[in-house]
C-alpha positions as CSV (number, residue, x, y, z in Angstrom):
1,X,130.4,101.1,97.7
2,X,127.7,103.7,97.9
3,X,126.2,101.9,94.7
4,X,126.6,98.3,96.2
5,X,124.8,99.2,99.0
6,X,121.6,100.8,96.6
7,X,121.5,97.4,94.9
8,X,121.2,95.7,98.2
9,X,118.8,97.6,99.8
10,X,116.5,97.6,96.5
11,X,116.7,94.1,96.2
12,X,115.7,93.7,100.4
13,X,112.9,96.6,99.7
14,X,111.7,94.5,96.6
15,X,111.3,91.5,98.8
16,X,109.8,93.0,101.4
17,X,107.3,94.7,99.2
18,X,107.1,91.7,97.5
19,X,106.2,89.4,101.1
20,X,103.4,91.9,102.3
21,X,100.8,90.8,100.0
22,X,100.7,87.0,101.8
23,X,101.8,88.4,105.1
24,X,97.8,89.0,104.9
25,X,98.0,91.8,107.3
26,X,101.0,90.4,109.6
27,X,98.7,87.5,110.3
28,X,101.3,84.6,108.7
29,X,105.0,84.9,110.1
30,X,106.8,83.4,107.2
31,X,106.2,86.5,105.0
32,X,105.4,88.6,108.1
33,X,109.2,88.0,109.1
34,X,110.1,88.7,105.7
35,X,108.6,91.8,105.3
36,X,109.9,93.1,108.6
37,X,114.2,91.9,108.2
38,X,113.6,93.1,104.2
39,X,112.6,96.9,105.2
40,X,115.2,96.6,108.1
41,X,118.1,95.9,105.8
42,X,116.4,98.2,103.2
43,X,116.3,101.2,105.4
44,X,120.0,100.1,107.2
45,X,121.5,100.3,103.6
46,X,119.8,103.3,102.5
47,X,121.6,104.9,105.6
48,X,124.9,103.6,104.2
49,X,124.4,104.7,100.9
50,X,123.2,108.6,102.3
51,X,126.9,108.6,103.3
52,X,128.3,108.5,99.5
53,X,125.3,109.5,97.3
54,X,123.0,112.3,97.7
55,X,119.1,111.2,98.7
56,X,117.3,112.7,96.0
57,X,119.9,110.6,93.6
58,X,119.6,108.0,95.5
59,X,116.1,107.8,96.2
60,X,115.1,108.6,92.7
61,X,117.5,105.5,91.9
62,X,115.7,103.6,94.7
63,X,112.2,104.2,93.4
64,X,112.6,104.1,90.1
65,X,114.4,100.5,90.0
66,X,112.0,99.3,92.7
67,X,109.3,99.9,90.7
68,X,110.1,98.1,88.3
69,X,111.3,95.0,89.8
70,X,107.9,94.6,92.7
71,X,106.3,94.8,89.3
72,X,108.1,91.9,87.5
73,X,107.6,89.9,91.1
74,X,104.1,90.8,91.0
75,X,103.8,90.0,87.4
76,X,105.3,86.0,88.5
77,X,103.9,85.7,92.0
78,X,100.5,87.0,91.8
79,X,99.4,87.6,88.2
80,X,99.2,90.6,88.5
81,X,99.8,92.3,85.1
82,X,100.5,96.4,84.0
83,X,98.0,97.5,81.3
84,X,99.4,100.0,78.9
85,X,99.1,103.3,80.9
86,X,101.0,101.3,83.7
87,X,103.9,100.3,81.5
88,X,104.1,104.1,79.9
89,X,103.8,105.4,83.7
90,X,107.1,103.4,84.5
91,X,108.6,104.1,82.0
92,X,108.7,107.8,82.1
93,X,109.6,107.0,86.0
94,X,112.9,105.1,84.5
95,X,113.9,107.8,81.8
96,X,113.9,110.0,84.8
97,X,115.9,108.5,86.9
98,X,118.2,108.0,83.5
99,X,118.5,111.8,83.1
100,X,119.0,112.9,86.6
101,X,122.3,110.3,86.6
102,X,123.6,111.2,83.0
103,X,122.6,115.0,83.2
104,X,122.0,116.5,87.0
105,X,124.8,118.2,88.4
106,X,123.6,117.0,92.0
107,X,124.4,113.4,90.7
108,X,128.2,114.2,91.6
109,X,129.3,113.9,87.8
């Protein structure tokens, strides 16, 4: 379950993330609302997952994935698009998290 619960707080971090841009400062309460359930069921799963997984596994999984995906929304919602050095940044972020899972003994493997 510990890994169900990572998937659904990324995805609610993402969105959160995601909604702060047009929450323009809190200032419009569609994405302002957004912003504020998405970290709260973010942060609620995280605690769930803390149970199961350890945090720097979990956060590395956390950060890693959530990179990735604010940058695809960003990418579609706002035009906003990685140059080179952004794209090799992430992706050393992602073989990182790769190699802690397949090779750290803290991973629990």
């Amino acid at each position: 379950m510990g890994y169900f619960y990572l998937a659904i707080a990324i995805v609610a971090e993402v969105i959160a993330t995601s909604a702060m841009k047009a929450c323009a400062g809190f200032t419009r309460p569609i994405p302002s609302i957004l912003v504020l359930v998405g970290y709260a069921i973010a942060f609620y799963c995280l605690s769930l997952v803390l149970k199961t997984i350890p945090v720097g596994i979990a956060y590395a999984i956390w950060a890693g994935i959530g990179i990735v995906m604010v940058t695809l929304v960003a990418i579609v919602l706002y035009g906003q698009k990685p140059d080179l050095p952004a794209v090799i940044g992430m992706s050393f972020i992602l073989v990182g998290v790769v190699i802690i899972n397949l090779f750290s003994r803290m991973s629990g493997h």
